[in-house]
PDB file of N, CA, C and O in Angstrom:
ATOM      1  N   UNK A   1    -214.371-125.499 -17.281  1.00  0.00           N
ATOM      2  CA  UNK A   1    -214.363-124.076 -16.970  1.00  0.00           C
ATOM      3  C   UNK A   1    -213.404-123.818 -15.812  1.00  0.00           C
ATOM      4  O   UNK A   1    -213.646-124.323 -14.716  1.00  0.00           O
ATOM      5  N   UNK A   2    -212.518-123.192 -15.969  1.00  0.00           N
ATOM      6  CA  UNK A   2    -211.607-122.531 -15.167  1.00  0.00           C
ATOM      7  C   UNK A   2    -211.940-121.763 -13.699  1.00  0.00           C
ATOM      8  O   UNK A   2    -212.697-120.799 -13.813  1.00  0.00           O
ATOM      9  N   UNK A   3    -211.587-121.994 -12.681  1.00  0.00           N
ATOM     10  CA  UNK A   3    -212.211-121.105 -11.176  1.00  0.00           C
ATOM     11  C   UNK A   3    -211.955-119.637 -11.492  1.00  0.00           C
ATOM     12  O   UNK A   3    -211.265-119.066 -12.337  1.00  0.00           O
ATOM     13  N   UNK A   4    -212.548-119.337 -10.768  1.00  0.00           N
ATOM     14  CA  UNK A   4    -213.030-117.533 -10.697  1.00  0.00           C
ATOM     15  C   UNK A   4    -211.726-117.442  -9.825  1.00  0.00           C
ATOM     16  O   UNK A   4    -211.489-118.163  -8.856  1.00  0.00           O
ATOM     17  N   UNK A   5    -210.978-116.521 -10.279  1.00  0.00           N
ATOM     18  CA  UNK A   5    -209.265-115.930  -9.974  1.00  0.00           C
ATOM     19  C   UNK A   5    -209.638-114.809  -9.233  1.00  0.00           C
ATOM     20  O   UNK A   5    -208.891-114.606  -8.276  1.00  0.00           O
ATOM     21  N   UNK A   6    -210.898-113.717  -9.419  1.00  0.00           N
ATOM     22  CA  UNK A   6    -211.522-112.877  -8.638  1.00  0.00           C
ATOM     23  C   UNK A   6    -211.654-113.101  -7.228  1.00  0.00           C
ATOM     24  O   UNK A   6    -211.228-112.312  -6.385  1.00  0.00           O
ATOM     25  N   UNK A   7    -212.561-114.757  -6.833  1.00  0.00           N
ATOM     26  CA  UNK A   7    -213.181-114.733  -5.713  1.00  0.00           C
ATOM     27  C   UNK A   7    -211.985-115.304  -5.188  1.00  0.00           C
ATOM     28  O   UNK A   7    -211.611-114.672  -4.200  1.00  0.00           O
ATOM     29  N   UNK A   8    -211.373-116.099  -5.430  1.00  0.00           N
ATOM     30  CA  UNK A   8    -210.034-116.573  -5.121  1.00  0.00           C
ATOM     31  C   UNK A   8    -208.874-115.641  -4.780  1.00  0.00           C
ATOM     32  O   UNK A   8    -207.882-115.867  -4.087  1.00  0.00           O
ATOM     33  N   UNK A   9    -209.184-114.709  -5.334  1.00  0.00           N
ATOM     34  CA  UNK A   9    -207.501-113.450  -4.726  1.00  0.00           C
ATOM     35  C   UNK A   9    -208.350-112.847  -3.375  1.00  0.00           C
ATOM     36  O   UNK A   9    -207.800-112.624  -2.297  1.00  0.00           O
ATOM     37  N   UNK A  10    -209.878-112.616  -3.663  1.00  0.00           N
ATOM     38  CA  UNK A  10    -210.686-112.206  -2.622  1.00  0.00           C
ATOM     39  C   UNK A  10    -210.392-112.928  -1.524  1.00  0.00           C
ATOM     40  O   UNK A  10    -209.907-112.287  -0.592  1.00  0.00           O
ATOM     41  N   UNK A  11    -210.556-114.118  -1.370  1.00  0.00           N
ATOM     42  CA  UNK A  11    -210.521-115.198  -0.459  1.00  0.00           C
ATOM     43  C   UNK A  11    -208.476-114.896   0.300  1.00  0.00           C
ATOM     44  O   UNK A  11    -208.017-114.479   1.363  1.00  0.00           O
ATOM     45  N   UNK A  12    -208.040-115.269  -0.662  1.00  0.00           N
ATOM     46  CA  UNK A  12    -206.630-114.810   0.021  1.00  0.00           C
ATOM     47  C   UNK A  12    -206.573-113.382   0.490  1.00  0.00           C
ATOM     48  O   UNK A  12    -206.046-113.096   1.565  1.00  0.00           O
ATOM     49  N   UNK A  13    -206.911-112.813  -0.013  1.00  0.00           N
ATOM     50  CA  UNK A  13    -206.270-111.261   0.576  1.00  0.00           C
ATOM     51  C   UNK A  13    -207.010-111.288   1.887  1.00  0.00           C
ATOM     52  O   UNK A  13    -206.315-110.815   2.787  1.00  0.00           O
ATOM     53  N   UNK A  14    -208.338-111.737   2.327  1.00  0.00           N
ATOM     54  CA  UNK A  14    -208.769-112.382   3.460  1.00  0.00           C
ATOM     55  C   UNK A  14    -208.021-112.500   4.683  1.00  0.00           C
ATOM     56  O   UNK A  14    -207.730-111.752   5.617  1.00  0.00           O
ATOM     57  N   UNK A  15    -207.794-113.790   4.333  1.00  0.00           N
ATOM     58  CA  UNK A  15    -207.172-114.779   4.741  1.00  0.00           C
ATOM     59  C   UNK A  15    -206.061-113.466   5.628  1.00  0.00           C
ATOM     60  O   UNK A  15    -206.114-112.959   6.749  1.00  0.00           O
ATOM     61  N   UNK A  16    -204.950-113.275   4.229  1.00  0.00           N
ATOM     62  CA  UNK A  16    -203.820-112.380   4.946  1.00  0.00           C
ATOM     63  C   UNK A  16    -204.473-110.884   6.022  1.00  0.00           C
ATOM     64  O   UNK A  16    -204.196-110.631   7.195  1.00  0.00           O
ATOM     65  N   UNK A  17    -205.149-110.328   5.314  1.00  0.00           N
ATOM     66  CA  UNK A  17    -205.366-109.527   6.797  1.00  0.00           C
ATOM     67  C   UNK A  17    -205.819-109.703   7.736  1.00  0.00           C
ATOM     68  O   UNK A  17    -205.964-108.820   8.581  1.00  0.00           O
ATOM     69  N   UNK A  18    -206.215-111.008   7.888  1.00  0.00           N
ATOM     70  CA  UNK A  18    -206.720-111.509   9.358  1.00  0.00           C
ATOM     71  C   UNK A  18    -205.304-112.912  10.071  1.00  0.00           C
ATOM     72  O   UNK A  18    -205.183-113.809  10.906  1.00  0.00           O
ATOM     73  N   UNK A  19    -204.672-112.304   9.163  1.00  0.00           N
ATOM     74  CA  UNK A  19    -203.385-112.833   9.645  1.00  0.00           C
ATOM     75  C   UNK A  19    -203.343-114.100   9.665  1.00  0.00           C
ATOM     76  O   UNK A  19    -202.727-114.732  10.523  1.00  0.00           O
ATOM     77  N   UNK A  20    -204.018-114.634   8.686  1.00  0.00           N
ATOM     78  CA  UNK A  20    -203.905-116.338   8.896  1.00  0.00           C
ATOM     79  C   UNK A  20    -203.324-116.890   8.311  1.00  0.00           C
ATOM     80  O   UNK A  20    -203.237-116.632   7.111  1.00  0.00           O
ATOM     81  N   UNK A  21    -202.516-118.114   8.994  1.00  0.00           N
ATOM     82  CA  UNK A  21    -201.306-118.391   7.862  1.00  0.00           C
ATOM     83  C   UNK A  21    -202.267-119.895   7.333  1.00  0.00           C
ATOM     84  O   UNK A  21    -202.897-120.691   8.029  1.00  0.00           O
ATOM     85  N   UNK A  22    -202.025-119.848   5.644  1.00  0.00           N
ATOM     86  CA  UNK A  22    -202.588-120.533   4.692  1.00  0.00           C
ATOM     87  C   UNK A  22    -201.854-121.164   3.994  1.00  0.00           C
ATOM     88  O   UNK A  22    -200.645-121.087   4.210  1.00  0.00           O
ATOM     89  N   UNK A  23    -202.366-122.010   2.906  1.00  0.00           N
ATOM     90  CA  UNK A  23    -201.387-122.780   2.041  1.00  0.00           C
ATOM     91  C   UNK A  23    -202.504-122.578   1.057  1.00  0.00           C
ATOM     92  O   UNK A  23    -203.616-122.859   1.505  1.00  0.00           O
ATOM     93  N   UNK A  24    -202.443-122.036  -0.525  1.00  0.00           N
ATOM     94  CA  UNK A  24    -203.444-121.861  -1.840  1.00  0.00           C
ATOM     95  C   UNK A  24    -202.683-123.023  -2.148  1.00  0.00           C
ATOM     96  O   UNK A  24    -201.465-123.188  -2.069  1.00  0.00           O
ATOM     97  N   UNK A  25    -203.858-124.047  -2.622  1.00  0.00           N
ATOM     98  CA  UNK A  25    -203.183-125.573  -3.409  1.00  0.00           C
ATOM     99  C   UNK A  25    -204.744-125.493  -4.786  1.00  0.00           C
ATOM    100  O   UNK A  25    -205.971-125.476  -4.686  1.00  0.00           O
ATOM    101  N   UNK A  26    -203.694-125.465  -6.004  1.00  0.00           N
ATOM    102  CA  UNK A  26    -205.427-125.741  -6.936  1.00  0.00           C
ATOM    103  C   UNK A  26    -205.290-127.402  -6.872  1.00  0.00           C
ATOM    104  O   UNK A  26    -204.292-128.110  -7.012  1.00  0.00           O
ATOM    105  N   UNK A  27    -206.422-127.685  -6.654  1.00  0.00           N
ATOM    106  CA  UNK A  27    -207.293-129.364  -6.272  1.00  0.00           C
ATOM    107  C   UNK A  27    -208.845-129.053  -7.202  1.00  0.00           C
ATOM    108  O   UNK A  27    -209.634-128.109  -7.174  1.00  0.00           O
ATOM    109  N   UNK A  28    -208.817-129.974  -7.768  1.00  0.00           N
ATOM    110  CA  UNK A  28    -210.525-130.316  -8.672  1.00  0.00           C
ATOM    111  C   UNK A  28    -210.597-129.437  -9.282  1.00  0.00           C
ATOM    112  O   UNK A  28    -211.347-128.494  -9.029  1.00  0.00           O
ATOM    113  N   UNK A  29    -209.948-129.498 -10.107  1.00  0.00           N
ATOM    114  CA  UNK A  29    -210.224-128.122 -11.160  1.00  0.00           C
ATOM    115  C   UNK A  29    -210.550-126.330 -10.554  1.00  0.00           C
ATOM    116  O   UNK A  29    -210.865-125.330 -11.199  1.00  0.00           O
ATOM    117  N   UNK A  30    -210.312-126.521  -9.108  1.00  0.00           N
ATOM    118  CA  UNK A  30    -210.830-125.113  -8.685  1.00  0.00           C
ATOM    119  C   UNK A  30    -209.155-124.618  -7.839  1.00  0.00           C
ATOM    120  O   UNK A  30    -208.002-124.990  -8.058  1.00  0.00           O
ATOM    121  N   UNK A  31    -209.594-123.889  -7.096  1.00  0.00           N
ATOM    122  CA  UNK A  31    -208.314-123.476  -5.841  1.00  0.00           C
ATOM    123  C   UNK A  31    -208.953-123.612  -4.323  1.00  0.00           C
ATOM    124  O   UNK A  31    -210.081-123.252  -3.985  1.00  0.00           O
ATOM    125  N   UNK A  32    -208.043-124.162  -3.579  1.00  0.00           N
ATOM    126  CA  UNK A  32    -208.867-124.281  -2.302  1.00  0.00           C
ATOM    127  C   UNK A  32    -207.701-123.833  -0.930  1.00  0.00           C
ATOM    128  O   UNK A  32    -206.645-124.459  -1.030  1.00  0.00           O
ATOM    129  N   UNK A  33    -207.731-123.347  -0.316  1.00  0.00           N
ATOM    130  CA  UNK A  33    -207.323-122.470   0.872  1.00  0.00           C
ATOM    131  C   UNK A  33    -206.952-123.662   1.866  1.00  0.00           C
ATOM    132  O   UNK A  33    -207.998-124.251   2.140  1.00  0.00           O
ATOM    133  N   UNK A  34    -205.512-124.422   2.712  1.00  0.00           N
ATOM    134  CA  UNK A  34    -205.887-125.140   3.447  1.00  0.00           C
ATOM    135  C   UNK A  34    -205.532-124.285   4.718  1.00  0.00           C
ATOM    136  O   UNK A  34    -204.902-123.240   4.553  1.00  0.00           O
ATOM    137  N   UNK A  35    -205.851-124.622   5.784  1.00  0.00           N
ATOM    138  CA  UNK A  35    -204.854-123.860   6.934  1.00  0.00           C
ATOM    139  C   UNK A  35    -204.975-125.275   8.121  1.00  0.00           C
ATOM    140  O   UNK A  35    -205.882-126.094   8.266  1.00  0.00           O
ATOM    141  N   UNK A  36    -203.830-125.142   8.743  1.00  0.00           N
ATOM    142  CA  UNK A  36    -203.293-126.138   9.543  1.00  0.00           C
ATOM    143  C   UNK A  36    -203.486-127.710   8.940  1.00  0.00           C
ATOM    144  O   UNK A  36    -203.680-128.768   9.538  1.00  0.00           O
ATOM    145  N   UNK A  37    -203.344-127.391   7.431  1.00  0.00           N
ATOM    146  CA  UNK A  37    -203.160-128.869   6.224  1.00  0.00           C
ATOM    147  C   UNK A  37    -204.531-129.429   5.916  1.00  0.00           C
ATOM    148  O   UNK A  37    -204.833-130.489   5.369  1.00  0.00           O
ATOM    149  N   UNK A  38    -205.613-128.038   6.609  1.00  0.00           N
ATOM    150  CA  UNK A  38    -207.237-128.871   6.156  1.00  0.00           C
ATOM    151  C   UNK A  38    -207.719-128.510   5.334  1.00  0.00           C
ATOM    152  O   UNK A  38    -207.653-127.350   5.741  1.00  0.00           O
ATOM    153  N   UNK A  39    -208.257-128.403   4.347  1.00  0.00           N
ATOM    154  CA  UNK A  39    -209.549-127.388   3.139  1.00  0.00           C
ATOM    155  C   UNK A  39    -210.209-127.092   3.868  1.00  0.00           C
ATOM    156  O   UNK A  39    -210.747-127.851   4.673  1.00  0.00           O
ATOM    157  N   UNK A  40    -210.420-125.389   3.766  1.00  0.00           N
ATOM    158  CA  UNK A  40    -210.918-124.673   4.614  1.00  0.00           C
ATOM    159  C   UNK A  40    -212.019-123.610   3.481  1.00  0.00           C
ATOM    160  O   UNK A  40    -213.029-123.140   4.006  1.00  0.00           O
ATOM    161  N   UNK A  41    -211.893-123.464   2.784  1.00  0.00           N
ATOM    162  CA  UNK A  41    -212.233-123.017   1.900  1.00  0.00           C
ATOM    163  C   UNK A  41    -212.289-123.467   0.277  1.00  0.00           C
ATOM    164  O   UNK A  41    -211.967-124.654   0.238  1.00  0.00           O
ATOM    165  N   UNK A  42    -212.503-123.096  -0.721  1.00  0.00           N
ATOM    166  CA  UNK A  42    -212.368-123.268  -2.018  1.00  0.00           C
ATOM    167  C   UNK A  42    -213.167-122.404  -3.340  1.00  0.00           C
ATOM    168  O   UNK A  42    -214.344-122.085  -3.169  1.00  0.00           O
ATOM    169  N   UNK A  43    -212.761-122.196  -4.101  1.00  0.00           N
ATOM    170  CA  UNK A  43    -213.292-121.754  -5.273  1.00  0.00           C
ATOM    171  C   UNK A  43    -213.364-122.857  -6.398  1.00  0.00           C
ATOM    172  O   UNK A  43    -212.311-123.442  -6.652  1.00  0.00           O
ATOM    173  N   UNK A  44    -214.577-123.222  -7.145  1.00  0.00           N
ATOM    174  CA  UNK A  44    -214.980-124.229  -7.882  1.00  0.00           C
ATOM    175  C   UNK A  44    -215.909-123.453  -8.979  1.00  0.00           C
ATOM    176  O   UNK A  44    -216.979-122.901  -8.725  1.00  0.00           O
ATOM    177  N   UNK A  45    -215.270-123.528 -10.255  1.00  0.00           N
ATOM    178  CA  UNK A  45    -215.897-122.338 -11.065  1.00  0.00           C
ATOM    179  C   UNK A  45    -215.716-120.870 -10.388  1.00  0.00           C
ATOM    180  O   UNK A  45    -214.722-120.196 -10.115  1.00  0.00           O
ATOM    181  N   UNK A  46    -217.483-120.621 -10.197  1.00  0.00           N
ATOM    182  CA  UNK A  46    -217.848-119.750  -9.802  1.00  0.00           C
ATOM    183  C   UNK A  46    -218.543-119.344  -8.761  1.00  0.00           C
ATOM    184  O   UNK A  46    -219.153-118.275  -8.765  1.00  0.00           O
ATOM    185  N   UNK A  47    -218.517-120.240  -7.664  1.00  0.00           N
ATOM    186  CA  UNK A  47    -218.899-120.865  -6.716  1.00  0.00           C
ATOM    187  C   UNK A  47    -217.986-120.859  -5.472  1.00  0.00           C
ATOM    188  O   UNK A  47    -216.862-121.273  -5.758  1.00  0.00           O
ATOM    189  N   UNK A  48    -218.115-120.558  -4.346  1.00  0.00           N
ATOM    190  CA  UNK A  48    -217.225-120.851  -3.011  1.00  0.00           C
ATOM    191  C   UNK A  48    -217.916-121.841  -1.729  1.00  0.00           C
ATOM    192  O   UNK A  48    -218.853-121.544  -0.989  1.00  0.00           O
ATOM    193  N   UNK A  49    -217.229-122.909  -1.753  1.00  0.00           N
ATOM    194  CA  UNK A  49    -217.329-123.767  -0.858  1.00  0.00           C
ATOM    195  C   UNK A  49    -216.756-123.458   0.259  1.00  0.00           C
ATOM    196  O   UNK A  49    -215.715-122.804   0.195  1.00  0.00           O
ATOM    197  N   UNK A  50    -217.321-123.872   1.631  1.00  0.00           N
ATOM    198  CA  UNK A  50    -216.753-123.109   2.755  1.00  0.00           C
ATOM    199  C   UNK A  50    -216.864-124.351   3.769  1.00  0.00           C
ATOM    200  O   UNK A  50    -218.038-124.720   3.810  1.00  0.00           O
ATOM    201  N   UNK A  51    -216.232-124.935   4.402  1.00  0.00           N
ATOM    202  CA  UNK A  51    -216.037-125.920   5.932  1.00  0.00           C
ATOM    203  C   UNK A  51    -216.720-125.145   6.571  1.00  0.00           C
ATOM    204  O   UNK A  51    -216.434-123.951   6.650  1.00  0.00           O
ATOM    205  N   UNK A  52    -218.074-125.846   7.326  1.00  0.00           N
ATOM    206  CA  UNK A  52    -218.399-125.045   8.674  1.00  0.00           C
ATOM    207  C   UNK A  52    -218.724-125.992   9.849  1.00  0.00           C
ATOM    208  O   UNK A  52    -218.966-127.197   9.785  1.00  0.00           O
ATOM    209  N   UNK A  53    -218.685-125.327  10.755  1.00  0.00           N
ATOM    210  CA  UNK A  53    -219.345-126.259  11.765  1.00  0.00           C
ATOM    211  C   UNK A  53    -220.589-127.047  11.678  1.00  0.00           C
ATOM    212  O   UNK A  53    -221.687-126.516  11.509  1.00  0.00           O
ATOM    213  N   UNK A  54    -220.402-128.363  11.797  1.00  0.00           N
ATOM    214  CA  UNK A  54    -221.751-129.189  11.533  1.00  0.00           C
ATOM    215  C   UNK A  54    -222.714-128.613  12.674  1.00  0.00           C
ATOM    216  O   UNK A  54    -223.743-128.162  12.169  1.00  0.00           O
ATOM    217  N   UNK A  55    -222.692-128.544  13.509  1.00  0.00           N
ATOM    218  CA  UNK A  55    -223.500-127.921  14.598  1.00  0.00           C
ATOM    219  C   UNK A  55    -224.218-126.897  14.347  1.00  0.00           C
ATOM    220  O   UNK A  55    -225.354-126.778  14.805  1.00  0.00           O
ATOM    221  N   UNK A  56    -223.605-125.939  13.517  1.00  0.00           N
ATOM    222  CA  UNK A  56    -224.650-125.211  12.605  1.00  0.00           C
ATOM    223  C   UNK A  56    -225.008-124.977  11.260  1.00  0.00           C
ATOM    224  O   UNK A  56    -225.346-123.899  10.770  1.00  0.00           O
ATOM    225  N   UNK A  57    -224.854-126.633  10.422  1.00  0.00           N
ATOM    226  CA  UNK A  57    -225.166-126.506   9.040  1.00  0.00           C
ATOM    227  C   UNK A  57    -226.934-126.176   8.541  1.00  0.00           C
ATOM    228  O   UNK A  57    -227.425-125.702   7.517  1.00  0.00           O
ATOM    229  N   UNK A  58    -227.413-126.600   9.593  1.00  0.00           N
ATOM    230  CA  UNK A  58    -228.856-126.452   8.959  1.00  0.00           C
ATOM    231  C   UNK A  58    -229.253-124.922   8.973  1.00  0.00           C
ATOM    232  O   UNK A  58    -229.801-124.381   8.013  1.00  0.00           O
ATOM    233  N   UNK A  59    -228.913-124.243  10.203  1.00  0.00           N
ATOM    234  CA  UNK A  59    -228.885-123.039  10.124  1.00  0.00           C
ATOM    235  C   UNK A  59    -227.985-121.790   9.206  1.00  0.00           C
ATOM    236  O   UNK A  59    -228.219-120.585   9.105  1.00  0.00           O
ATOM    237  N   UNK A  60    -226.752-122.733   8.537  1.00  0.00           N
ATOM    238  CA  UNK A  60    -226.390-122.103   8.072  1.00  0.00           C
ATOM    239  C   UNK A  60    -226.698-122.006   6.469  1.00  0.00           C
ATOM    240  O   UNK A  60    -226.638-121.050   5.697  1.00  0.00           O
ATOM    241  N   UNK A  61    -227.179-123.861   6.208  1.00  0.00           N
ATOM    242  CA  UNK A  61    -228.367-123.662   5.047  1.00  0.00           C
ATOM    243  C   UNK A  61    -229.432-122.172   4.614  1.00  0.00           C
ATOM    244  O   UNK A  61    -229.630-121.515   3.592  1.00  0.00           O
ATOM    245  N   UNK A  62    -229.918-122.141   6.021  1.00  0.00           N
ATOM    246  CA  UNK A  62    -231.146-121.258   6.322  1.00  0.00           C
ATOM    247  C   UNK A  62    -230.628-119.433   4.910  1.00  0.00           C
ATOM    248  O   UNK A  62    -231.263-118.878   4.013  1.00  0.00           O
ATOM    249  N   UNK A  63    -229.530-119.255   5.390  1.00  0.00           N
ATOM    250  CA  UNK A  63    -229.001-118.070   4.965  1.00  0.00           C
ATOM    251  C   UNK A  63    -228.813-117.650   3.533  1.00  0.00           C
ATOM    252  O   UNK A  63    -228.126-118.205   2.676  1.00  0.00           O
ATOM    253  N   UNK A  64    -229.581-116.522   3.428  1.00  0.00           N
ATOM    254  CA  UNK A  64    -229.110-115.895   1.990  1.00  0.00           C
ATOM    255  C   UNK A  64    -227.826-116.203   1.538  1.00  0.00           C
ATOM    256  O   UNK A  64    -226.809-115.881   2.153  1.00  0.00           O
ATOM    257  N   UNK A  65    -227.840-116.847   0.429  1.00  0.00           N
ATOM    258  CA  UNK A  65    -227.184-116.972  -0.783  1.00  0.00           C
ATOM    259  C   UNK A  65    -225.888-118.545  -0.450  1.00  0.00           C
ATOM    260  O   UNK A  65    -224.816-118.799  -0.998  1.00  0.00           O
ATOM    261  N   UNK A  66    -226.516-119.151   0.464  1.00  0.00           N
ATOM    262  CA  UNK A  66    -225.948-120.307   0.623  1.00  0.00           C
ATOM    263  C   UNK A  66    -226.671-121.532   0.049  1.00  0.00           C
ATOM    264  O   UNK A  66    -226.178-122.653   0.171  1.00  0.00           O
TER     265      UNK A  66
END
């Protein structure tokens, strides 16, 4: 199944009005966002994976729709 092109233009148009400079690379069958050469983001299906601070993964577990 092909990544969601929706959440993915979402994710870039993001990205650009908060002025961040990015690199879109598709990796694993999805598209993933790097900035300063890291995966910072991604779309997988239908699904968005997000890098966060380990310092607050459990809490960020905690949150609707994560």
């Amino acid at each position: 199944m092909p990544y969601n092109e929706f959440l993915s233009d979402r994710i870039s148009q993001f990205l650009q009005e908060k002025s961040v400079p990015f690199e879109a690379r598709k990796m694993f069958g999805g598209m993933c966002f790097l900035i300063d050469g890291k995966m910072c983001v991604g779309v997988v299906r239908d699904e968005i994976m997000a890098r966060i601070d380990p310092n607050i993964y459990q809490e960020s577990l905690a949150k609707e729709g994560c």
